[in-house]
N, CA, C and O of each residue as an XYZ file, in Angstrom:
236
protein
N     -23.316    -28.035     54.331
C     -23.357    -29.486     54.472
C     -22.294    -29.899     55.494
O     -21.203    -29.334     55.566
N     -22.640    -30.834     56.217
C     -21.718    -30.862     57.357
C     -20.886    -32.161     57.138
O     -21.310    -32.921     56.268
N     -19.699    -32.535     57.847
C     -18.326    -33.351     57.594
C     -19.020    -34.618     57.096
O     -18.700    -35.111     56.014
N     -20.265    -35.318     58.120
C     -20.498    -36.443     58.113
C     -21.236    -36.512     56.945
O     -20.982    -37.525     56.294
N     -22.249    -35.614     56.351
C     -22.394    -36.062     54.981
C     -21.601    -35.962     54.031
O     -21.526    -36.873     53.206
N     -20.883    -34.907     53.943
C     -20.088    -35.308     52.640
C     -19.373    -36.600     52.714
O     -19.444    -37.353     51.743
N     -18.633    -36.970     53.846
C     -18.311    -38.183     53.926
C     -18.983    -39.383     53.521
O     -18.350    -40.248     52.916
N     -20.394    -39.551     53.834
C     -21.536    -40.182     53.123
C     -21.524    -40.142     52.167
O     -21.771    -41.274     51.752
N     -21.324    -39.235     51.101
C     -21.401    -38.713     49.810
C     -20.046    -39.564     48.719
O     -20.137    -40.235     47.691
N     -18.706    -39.064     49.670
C     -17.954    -39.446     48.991
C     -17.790    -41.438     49.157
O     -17.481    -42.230     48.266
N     -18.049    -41.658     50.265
C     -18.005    -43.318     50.568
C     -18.857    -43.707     49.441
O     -18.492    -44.723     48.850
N     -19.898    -43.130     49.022
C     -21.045    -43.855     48.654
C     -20.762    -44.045     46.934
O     -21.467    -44.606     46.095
N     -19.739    -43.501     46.818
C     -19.337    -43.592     45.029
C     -17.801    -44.202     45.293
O     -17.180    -44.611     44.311
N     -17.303    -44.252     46.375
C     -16.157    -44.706     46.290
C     -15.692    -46.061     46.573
O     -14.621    -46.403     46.070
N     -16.447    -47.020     47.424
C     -17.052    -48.039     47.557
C     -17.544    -48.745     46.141
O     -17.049    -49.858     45.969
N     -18.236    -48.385     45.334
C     -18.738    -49.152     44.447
C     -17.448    -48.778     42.975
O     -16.980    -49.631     42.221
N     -17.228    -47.660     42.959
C     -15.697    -47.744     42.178
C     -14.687    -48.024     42.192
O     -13.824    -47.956     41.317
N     -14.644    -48.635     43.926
C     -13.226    -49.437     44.118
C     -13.211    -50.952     43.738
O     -12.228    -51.614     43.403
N     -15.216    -51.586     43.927
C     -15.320    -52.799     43.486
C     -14.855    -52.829     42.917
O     -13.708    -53.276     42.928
N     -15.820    -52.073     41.462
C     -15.659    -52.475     40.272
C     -14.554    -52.530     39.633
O     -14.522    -53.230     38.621
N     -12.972    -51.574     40.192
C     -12.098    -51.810     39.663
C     -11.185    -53.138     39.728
O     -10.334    -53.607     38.972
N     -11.873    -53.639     41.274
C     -11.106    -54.591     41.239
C     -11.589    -55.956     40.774
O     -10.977    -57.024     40.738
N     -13.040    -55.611     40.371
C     -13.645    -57.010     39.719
C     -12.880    -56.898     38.325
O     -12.468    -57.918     37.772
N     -12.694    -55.576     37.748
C     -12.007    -55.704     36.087
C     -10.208    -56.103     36.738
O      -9.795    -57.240     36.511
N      -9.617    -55.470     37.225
C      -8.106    -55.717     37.656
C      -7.886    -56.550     39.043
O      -7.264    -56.257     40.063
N      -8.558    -57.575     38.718
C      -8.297    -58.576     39.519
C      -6.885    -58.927     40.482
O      -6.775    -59.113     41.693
N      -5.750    -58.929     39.234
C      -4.623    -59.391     39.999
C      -3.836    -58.040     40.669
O      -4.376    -56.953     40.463
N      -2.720    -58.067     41.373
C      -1.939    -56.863     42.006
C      -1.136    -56.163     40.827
O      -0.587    -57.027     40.143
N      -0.900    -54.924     40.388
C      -0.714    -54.345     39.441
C       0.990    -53.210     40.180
O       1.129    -52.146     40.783
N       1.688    -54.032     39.765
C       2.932    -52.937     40.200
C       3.485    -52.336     38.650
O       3.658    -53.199     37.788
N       3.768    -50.878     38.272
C       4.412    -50.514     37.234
C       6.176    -50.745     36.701
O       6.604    -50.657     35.550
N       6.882    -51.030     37.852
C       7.928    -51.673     37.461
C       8.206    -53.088     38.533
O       7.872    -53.157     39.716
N       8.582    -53.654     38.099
C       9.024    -55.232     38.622
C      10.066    -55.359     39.821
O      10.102    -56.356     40.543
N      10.745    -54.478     39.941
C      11.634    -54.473     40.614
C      11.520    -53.781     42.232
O      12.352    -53.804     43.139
N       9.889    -53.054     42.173
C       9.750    -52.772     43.224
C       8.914    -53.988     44.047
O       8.995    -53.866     45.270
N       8.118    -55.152     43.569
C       8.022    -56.079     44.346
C       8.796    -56.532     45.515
O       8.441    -56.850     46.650
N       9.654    -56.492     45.086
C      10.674    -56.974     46.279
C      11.203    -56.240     47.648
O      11.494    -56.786     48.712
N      11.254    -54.546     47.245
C      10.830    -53.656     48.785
C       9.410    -53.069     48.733
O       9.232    -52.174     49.559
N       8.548    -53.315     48.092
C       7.072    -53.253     48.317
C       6.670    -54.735     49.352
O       5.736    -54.673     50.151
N       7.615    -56.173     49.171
C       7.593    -57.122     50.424
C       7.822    -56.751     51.490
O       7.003    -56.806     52.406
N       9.338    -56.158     51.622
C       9.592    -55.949     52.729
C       8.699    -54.759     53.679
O       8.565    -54.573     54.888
N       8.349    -54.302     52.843
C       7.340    -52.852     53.765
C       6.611    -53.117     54.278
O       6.419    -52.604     55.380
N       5.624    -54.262     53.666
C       4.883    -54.922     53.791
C       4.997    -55.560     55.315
O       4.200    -55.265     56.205
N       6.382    -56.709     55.530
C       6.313    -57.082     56.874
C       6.850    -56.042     57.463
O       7.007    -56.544     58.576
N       7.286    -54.880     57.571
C       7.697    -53.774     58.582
C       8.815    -53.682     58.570
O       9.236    -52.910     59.432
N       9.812    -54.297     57.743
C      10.798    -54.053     57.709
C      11.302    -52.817     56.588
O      11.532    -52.929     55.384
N      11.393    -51.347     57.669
C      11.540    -50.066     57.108
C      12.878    -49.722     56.474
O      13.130    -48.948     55.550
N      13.804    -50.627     57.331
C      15.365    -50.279     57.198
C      15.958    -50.767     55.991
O      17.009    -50.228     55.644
N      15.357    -51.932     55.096
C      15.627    -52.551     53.982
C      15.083    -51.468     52.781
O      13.955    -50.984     52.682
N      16.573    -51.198     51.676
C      16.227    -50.210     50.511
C      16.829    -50.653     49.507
O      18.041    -50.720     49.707
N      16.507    -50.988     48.498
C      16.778    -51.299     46.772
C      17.462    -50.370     46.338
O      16.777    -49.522     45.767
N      18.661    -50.137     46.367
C      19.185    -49.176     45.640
C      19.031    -48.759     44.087
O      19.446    -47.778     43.471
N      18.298    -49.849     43.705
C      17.611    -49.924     42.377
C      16.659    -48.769     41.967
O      16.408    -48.150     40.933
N      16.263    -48.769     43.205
C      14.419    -47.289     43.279
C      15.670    -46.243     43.734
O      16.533    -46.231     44.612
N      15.284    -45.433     42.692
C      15.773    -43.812     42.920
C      14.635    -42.855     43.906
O      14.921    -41.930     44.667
N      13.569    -43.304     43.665
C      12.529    -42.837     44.451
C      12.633    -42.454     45.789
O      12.548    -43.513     46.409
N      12.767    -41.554     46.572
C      13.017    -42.382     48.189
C      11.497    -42.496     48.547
O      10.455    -41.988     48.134
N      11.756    -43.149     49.242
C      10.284    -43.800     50.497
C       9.537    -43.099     51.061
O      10.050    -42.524     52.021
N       8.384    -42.859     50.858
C       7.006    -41.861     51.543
C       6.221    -41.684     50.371
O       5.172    -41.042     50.421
């Protein structure tokens, strides 16, 4: 089977399971609260801004 169908294959279930998740989870879903605030900044491109709060590093 060649690249472009499986690609077909996988779009074609992944598309209708991304709806539907977001018709049930409507609103934006972050697991802790505190990353809103450098999940903003990433957002406008500002890379150099870090929460010392997130132990996580970035990537």
């Amino acid at each position: 089977m060649g690249k472009l169908a499986i690609a077909a294959i996988v779009i074609s279930w992944v598309i209708p399971i991304s709806l539907l998740v977001n018709h049930i989870v409507p609103d934006p879903y972050m697991d802790q609260i505190f990353h809103i605030p450098q999940a903003q900044q990433y957002c406008k491109g500002n890379f150099r801004s870090w929460d010392p709060m997130i132990t996580t590093p970035p990537g």
